[in-house]
C-alpha positions in Angstrom: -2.2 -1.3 2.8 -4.7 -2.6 0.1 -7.6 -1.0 -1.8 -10.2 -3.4 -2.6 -10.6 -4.5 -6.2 -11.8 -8.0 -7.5 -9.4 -10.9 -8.5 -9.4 -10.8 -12.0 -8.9 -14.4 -14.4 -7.3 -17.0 -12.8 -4.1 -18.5 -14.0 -3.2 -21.8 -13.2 -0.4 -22.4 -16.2 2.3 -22.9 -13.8 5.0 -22.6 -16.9 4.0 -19.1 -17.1 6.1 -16.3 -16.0 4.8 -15.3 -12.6 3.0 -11.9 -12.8 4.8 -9.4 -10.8 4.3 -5.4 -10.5 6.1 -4.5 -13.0 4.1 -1.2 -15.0 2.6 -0.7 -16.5 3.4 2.7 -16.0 7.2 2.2 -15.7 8.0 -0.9 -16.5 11.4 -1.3 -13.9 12.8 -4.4 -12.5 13.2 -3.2 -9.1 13.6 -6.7 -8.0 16.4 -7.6 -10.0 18.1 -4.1 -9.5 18.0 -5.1 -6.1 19.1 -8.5 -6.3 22.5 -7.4 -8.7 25.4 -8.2 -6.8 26.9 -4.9 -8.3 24.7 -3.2 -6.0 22.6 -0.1 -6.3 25.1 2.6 -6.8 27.8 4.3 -5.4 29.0 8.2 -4.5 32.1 9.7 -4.9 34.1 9.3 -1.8 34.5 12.8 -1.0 30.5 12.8 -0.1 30.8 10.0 2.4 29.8 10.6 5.7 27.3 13.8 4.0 24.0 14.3 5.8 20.5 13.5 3.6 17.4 14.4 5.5 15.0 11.6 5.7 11.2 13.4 6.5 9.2 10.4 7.7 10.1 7.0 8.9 7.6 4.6 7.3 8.8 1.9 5.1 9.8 4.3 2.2 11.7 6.9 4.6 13.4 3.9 5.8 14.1 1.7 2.9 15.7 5.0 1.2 17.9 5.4 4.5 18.9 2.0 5.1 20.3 1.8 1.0 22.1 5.3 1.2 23.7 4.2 4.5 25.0 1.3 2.4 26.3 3.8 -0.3 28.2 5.7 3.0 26.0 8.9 3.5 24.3 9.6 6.6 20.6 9.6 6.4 19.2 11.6 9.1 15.5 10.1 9.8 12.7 12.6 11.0 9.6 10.8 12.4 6.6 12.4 14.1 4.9 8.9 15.3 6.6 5.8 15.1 8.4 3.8 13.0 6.2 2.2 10.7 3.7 4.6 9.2 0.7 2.8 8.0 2.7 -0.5 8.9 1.6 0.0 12.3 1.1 -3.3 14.3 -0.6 -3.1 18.1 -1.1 -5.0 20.9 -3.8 -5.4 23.1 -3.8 -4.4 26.5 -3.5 -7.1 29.3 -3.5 -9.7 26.6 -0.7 -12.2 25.1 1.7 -10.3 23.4 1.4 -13.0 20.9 -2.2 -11.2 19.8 -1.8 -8.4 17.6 -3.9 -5.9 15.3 -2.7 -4.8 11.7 -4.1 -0.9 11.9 -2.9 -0.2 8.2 -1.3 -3.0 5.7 -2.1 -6.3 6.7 -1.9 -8.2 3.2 0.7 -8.5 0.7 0.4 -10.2 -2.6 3.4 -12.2 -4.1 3.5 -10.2 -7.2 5.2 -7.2 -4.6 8.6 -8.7 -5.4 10.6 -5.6 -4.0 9.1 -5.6 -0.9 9.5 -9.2 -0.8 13.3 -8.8 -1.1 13.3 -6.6 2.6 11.2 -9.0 3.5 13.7 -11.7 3.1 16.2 -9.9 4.0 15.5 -9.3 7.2 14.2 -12.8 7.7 10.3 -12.2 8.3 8.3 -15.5 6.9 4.8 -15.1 5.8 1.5 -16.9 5.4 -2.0 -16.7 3.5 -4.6 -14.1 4.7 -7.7 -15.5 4.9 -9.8 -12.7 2.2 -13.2 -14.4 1.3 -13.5 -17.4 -0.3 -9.1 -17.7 -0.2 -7.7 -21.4 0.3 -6.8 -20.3 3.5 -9.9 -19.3 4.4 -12.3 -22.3 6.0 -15.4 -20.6 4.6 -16.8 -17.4 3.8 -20.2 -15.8 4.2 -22.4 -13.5 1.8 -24.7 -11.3 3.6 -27.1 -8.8 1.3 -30.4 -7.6 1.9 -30.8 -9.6 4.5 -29.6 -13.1 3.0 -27.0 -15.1 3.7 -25.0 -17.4 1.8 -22.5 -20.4 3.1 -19.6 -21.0 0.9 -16.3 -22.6 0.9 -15.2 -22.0 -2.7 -16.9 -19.9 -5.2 -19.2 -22.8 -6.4 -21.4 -22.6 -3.2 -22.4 -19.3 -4.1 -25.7 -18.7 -6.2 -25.4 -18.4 -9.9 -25.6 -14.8 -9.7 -22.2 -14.5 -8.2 -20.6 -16.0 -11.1 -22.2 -14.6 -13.3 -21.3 -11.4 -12.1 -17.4 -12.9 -12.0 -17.7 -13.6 -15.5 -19.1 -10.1 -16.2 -15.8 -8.7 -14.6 -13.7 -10.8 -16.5 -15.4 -10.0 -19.5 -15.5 -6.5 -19.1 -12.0 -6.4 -18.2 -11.0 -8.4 -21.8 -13.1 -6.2 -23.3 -11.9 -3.3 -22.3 -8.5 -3.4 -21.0 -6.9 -5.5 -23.1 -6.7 -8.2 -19.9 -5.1 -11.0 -21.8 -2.8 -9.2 -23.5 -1.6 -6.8 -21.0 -1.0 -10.1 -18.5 1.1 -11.7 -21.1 3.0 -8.4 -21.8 3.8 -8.4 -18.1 5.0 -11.8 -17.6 7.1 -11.9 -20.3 8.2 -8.3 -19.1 7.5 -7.1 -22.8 8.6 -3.6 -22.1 7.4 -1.8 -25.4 4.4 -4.1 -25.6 3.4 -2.6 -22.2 4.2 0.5 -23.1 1.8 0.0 -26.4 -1.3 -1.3 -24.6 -0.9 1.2 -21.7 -0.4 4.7 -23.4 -3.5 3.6 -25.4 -5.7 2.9 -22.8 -4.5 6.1 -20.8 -5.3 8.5 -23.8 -9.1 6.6 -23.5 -9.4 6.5 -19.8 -8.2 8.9 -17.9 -11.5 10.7 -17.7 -13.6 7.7 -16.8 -14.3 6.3 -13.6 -14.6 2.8 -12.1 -18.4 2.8 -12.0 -18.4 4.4 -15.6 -15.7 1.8 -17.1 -18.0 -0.8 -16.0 -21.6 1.0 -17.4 -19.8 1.1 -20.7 -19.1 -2.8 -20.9 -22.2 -4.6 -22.7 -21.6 -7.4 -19.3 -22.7 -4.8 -17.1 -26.0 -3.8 -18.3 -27.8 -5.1 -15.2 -27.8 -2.8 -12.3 -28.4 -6.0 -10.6 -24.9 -7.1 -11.0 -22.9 -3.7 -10.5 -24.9 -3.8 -7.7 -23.5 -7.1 -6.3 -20.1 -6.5 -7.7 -19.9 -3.3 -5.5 -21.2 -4.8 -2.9 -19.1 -8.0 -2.7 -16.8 -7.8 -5.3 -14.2 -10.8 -5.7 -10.8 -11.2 -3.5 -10.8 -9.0 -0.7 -14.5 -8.0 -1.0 -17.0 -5.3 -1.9 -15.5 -2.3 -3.1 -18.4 -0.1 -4.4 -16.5 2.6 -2.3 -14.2 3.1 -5.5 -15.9 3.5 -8.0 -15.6 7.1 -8.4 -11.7 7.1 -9.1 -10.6 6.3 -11.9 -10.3 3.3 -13.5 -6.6 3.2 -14.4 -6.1 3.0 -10.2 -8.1 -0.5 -11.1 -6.7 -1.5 -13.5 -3.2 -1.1 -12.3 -4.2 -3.2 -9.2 -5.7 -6.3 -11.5 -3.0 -6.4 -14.3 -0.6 -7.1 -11.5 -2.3 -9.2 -9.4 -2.0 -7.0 -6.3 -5.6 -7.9 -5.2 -4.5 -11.7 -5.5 -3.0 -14.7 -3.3 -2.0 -12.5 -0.3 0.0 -13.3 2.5 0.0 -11.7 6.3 3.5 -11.3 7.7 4.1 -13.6 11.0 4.0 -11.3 13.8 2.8 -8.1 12.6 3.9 -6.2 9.0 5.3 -3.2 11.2 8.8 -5.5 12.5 10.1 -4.8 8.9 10.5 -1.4 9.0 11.5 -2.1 12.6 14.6 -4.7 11.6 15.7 -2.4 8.8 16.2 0.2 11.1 18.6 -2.0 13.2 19.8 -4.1 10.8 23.6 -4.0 10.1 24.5 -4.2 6.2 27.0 -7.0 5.5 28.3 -4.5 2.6 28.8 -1.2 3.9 30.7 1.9 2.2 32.0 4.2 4.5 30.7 3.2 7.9 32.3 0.5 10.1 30.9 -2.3 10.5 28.0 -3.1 12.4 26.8 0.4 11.4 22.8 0.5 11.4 20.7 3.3 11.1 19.7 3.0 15.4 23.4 3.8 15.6 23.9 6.5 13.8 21.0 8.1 15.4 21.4 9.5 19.2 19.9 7.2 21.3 18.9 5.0 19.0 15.9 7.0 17.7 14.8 8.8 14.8 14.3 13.2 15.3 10.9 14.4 16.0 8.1 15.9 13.4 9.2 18.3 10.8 7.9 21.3 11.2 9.3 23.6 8.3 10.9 23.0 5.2 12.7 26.2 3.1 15.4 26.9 1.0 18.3 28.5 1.9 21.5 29.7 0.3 23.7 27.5 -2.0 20.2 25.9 -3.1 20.2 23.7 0.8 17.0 22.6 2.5 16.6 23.9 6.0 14.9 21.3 8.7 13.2 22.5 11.3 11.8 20.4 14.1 9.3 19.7 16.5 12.3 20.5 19.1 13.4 24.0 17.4 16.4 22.6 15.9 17.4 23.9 12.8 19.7 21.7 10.1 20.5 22.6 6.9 21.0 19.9 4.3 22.5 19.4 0.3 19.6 16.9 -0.3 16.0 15.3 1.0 13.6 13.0 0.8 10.3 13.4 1.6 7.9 10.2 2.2 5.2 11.4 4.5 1.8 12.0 2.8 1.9 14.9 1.0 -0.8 16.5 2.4 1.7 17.2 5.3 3.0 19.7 2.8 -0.4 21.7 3.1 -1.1 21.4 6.6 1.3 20.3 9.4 4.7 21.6 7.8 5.4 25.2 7.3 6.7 24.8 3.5 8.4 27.8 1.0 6.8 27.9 -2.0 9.9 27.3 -3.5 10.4 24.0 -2.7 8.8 22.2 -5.6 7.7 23.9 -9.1 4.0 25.1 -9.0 3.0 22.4 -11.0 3.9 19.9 -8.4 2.2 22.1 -5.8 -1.0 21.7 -8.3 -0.3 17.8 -7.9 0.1 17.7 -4.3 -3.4 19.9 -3.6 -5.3 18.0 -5.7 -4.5 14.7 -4.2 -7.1 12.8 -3.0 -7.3 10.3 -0.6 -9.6 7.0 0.9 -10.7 7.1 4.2 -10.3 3.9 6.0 -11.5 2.4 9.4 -10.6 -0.9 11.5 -11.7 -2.4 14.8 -10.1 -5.9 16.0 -11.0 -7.5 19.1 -9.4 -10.2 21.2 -11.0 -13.5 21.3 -10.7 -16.7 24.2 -10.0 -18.7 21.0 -10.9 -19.2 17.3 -15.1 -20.4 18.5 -15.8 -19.6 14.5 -14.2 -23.3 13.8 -17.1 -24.8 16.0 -19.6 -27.0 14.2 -22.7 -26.0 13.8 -25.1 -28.9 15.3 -27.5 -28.8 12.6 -26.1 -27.9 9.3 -22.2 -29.3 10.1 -21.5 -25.7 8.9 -18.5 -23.2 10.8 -20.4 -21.6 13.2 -19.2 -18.0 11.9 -17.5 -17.4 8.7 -15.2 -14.5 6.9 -18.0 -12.3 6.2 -19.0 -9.6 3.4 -22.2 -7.5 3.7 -24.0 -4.3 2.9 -24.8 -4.2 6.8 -22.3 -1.2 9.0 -19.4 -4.2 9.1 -18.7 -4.7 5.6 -15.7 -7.0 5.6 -15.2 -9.0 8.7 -12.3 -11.1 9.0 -11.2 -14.0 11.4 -7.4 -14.6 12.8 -6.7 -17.2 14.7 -2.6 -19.5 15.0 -4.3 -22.9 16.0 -7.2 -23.9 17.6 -6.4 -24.3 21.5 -4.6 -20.0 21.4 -6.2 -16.7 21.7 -7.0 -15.3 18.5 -8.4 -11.8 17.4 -11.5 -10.5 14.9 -11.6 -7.7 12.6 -14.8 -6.8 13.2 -14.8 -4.3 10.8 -12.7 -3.0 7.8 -14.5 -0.5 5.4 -13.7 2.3 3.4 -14.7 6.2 1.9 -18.3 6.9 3.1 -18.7 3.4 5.2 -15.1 4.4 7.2 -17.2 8.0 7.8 -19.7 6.4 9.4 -17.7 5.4 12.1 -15.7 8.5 12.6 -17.2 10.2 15.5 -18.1 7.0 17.6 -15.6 5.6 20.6 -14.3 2.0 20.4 -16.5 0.7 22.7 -19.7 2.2 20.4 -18.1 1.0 17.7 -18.1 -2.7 18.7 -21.4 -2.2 20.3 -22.8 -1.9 16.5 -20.8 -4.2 15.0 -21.4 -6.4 17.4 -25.7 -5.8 16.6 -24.8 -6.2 13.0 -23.1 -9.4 13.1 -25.5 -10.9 15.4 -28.4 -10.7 13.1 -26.1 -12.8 10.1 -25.2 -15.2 13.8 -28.2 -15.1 15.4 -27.0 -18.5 17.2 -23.6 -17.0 18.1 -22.4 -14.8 21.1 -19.3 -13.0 20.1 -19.3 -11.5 23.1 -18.6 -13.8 25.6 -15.4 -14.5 24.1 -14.3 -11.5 23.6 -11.2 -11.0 26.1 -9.8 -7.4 26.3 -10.8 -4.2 25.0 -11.2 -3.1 21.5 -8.5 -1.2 19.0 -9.6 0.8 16.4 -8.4 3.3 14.3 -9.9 5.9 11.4 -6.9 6.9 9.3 -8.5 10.1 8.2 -8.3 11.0 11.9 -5.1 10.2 12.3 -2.9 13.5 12.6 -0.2 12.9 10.2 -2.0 11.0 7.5 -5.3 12.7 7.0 -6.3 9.5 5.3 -5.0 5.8 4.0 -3.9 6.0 0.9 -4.3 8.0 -2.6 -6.7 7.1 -4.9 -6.7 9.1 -8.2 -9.5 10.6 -9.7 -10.6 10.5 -13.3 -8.3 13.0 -15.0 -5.8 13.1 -12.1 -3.1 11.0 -14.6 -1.3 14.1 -15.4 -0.8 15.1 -11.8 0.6 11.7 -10.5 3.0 11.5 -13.1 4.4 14.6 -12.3 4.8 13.8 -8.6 6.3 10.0 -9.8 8.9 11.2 -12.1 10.0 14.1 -9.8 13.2 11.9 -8.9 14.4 12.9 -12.0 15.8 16.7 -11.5 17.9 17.0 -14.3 14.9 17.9 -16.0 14.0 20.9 -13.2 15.3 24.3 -12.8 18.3 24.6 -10.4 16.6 26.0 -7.7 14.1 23.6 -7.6 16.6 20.4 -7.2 17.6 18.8 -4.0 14.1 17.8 -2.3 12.7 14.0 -3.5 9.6 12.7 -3.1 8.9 9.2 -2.6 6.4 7.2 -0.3 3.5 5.2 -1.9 1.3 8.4 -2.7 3.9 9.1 -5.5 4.1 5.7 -7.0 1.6 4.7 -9.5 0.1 1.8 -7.1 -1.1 3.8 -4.1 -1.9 1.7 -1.3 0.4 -0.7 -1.5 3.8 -1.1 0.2 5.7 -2.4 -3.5 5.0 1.5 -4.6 6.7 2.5 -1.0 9.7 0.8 -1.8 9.6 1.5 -5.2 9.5 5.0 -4.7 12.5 4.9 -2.3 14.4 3.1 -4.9 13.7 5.6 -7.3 15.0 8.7 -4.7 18.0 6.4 -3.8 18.7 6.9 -7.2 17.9 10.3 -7.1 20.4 11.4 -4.1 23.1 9.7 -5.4 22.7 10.9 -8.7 22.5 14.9 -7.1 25.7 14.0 -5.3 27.7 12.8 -8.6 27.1 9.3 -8.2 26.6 6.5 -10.7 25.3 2.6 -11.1 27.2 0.2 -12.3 26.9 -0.4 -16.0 25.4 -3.9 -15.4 22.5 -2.7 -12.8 21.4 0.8 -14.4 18.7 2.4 -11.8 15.2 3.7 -12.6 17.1 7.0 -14.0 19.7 5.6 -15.8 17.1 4.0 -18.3 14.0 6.6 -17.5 14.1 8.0 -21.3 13.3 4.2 -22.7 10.3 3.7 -20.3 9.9 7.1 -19.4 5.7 7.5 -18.1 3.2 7.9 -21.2 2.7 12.2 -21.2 -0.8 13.2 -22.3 -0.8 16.8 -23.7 -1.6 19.7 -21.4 -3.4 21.8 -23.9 
């Protein structure tokens, strides 16, 4: 799932190392740990066959099962919805299966090179999204106060626009270090990184988005901060957050998450799906043609988790929806962590209290979508008079905000998202049905299409969903807040126990409210990379000297610490 933050400079030098998400908090080659052929580890073989409980089955929970099946234990998956988490794909009722909504992450920029590796490995192909003014996007239209603008690349757009681009790009340069920090990153320039970084931490911390930019001499003009919030550059206006902090930015831009995204062909959620039956060509232990569906009765994963405590010889006790109670040597949690607070009965011995500190003051985005079915992609239709697409991706201050169009060629069904907005605009929409939902998007988007009926193409009901309403996520994703730094490092570098009490070891957290780039499926797998680590590490496991994991070199590129007094 994405946050929305503008593209940054462009760069065309094609002989430049491609920018990946590499830091700058911990600068780790996930991608090349997982492409070694050494592998990622291995336990000692009187563990194999050892139960790990796995407490939530999106793609973190499942990437960390699938690799410590490989290694020979037995992950034990607990999931109280479906497979997937916020990669949930739907269909629409009494329409080609072929037609399908993205509820949570729908774009993934290349620079995710980790997730691209499950990806490719279980043979899903991707294309371009269509985000405003993108190649793949025919044309895109700006709607504020009650103006439109027609564009097809970023030239159409009145000067205003660019110069508010420049502004960004400015500001960031100014005060980020842009250039710099992209070079450092490319050329994976670990203690450059690590310079830049823990200086602009120790400055920003305490500063918001909307502050960050107030302080930049581009920004003077209200005018433009007011533009930039409102539409932004990439996947649109993003005024919604610019009260977190501005390292959450500026972690998106130096890594280009925000940039040259791609949908997955058929719905993001089949990845988790595949994983979960996919049989491991090397597998320790197990037989072949082991998958995680077999080694869990009938195929499926155990219901919600319902408490969590300690229990003798430092295990952690599982209960279930069901009643059942199992008692395990190690765990990974990768739900959101407000589960901990709310839905899960939890000892206060599970984590130090400092991490309980960190979990509380998480905060998360709200988020809302609606999609709709369509007869066929009608937005592709000329206009008769100006030779212009009849209906265009749209961004606008109007209830919509970002409305995207999703169409596979133009004789099929395609689908609309009507509607994708964030914070207070996703609030807006809580306590309204479908149906009213469309009804006012519907009265929005006809004043910007006047000429269009949207309606009459519109082929099966509406599906919609507010993640803040959603049971067991209470929101979309994490977004820190200014002087939240301290808190999310503790939670990311909790994989390493060593460093913990005794009686506080045996519980990992991953999922992509740990990692440093919230919001994003790369921190979900990075995350799970990082716990895979963990767990076979707590079971007297080791890498192989040639492909050291995240732990194994954690003291080099260890998180910057700010002081807690």
């Amino acid at each position: 799932m994405t946050s929305t933050v503008p593209n940054a400079v462009e760069h065309t030098d094609e002989q430049q190392p491609p920018i990946t998400m590499f830091g700058p908090d911990f600068p780790y080659a996930y991608d090349d740990f997982l492409a070694h052929p050494a592998g990622l580890g291995q336990i000692p073989a009187t563990e194999h066959g050892t139960e790990v409980a796995i407490i939530g089955g999106g793609l973190s929970g499942i990437v960390a099962a699938y690799e410590l099946m490989k290694m020979g234990l037995k992950p034990v998956v607990y999931e109280a919805d479906q497979i997937g988490g916020r990669l949930r794909t739907v269909g629409f009722e009494g329409c080609d299966d072929s037609l399908t909504a993205e509820m949570g992450a729908m774009r993934f920029p290349p620079s995710s090179t980790a997730l691209q590796h499950y990806i490719d490995l279980v043979g899903l192909e991707t294309k371009p999204f269509p985000n405003p003014l993108a190649e793949a996007t025919p044309s895109t239209v700006v709607d504020l106060k009650g103006e439109s603008h027609y564009a097809e690349t970023i030239d159409d757009l009145p000067q205003v626009y660019r110069d508010v681009a420049e502004a960004w790009n400015k500001c960031l340069e100014e005060g980020a270090d842009f250039s710099d920090m992209n070079r450092a990153m490319r050329e994976r320039d670990v203690p450059r990184i690590r310079e830049i970084w823990a200086q602009l931490v120790e400055k920003l911390d305490n500063q918001t988005f909307y502050g960050f930019l107030c302080d930049s001499e581009a920004f003077k003009s209200f005018r433009h901060r007011e533009i930039f919030g409102q539409v932004g550059f990439g996947t649109g206006g993003w005024d919604t957050d610019f009260p977190n902090s501005i390292l959450e930015i500026l972690r998106v831009v130096y890594t280009e998450a925000d940039d040259h995204h791609r949908g997955i062909v058929g719905g993001s959620q089949q990845l988790p799906l595949r994983l979960w039956e996919r049989e491991p060509e090397k597998i320790v232990h197990w037989p072949y043609g082991t998958s995680l569906a077999t080694l869990h009765e009938g195929g499926k994963p155990l219901p919600a988790v319902t408490r969590l405590h300690r229990t003798a010889g430092n295990r952690i006790t599982v209960t279930d929806a069901n009643g059942d109670i199992r008692t395990y040597r190690a765990a990974i949690f990768t739900a959101q962590s407000w589960m901990l607070l709310s839905k899960i009965q939890c000892d206060d011995s599970l984590f130090p209290i400092d991490h309980w500190t960190a979990i509380e003051r998480t905060h998360y985005m709200e988020s809302s979508k609606l999609f709709v079915p369509v007869d066929r992609p009608f937005w592709l239709d000329k206009d008769e008079e100006t030779g212009r697409d009849v209906m265009s991706m749209t961004l606008t201050d109007r209830m919509t905000r970002g409305t995207y169009l999703l169409d596979d060629g133009p004789d099929k069904p395609a689908v609309i998202c009507l509607s994708y907005t964030w914070c207070d605009d996703s609030l807006k929409w809580l306590p309204l049905s479908a149906n009213e939902r469309m009804e006012v998007m519907l009265k929005s988007l006809g004043e910007i299409y006047p000429k269009v009926d949207i309606r009459k193409h519109i082929i099966g009901n509406p599906v919609t969903v507010s993640w803040e309403n959603e049971p067991y996520f209470m929101g979309a994703f994490k977004a820190n807040l200014p002087g939240h730094y301290r808190y999310q490092r503790r939670l990311f570098t909790h994989f390493m126990q060593d460093r913990l009490p005794e009686d506080k070891r045996g519980i990992f957290l991953a999922g992509d409210d740990i990692s440093w780039t919230a919001g994003w499926a790369e921190g979900a797998v990075q995350t799970a990379l990082n716990a895979v680590w963990g767990v076979m590490h707590h079971f007297g496991g080791t890498t192989d000297a040639a492909n050291p994991g995240p732990g194994d070199v954690y003291d080099e590129i260890a998180p910057v610490e700010l002081p807690e007094d």
